[in-house]
N, C-alpha and C positions, 0 to 999 in steps of 0.2 A: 423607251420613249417617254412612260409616264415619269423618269427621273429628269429628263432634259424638262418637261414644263414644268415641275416643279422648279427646278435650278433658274429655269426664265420668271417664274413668277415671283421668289424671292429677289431674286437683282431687279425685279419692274418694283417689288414695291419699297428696297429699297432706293430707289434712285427716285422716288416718290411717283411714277407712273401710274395711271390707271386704266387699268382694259375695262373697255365698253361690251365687251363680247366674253361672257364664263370660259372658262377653258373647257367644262363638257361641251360645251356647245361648240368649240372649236374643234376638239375631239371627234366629235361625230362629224361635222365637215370633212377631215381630215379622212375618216374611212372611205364618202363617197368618193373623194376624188380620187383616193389610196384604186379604190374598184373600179372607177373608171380609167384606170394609168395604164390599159392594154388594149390594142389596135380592137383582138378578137371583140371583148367586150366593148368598146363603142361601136362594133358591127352589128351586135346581137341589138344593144340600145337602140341603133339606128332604124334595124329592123321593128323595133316591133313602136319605133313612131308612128308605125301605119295601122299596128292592129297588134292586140293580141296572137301570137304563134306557139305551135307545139311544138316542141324538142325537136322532133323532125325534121319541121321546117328552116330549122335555128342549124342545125349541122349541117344541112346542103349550103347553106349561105353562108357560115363559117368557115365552112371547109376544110373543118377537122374530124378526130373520129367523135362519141359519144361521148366518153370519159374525160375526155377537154371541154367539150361544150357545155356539159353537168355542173362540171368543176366550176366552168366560166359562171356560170348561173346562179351556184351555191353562192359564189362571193360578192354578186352583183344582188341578190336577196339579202343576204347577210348587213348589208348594207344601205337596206331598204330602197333599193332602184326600182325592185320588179319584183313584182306579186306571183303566184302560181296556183293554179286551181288544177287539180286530180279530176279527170275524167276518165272513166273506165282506166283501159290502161296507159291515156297516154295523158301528160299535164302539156297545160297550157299557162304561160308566160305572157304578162303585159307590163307596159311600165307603171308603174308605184309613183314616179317623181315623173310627170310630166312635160315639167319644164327642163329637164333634161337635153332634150332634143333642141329646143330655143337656145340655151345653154350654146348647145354646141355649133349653132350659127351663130349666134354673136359672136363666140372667138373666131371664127372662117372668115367673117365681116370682118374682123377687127385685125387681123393677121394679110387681110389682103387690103387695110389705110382703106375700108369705107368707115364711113360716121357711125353708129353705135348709139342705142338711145336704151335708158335707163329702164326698166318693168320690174311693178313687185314680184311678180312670181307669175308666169305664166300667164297673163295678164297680154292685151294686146295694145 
């Protein structure tokens, strides 16, 4: 992957282009949306637009076992969606990117031709 932006970023500045946006910074773009590219994981997201939940909570509503839903979590952390705090034995999960969940009604909006309006971030 990191050979493909290199190979885009010499042919952009040969042909004299210039990116507005660093390529780290697209990079990391690229992971969130990499982590949110699975049903389970926008389920878990969805969930916890309402609140913080504990592992528990998060596998009855996934409806897989533990070890998918971990997994699901490690990559959606990894990627800085969703925070987690250790309480005795059980952690609890909230989202990290709030606008996340906004996010994901604009495209529902915009995938069913309603109008769509612009926000910095999370913003209303």
């Amino acid at each position: 992957m990191d050979r493909a932006f290199a190979c885009f970023a010499i042919m952009r500045n040969s042909l004299g282009m210039k990116s507005r946006t660093p390529v780290r910074l697209l990079r990391q773009r690229a992971e969130v949306f990499k982590a949110l590219g699975h049903p389970d994981r926008l389920r878990i997201v969805d969930d916890l637009a309402t609140g913080e939940r504990c592992v528990c909570d998060l596998v009855d509503s996934v409806g897989s076992v533990w070890s998918t839903v971990s997994r699901h979590l490690s990559v959606l952390k990894a990627a800085g969606i969703v925070a987690d705090e250790k309480r005795g034995l059980q952690v609890f999960y909230r989202l990290a990117l709030p606008c996340v969940p906004s996010f994901m009604t604009c495209l529902d909006a915009a995938r069913e031709g309603e109008a769509v309006e612009m926000r910095r971030c999370c913003g209303g």
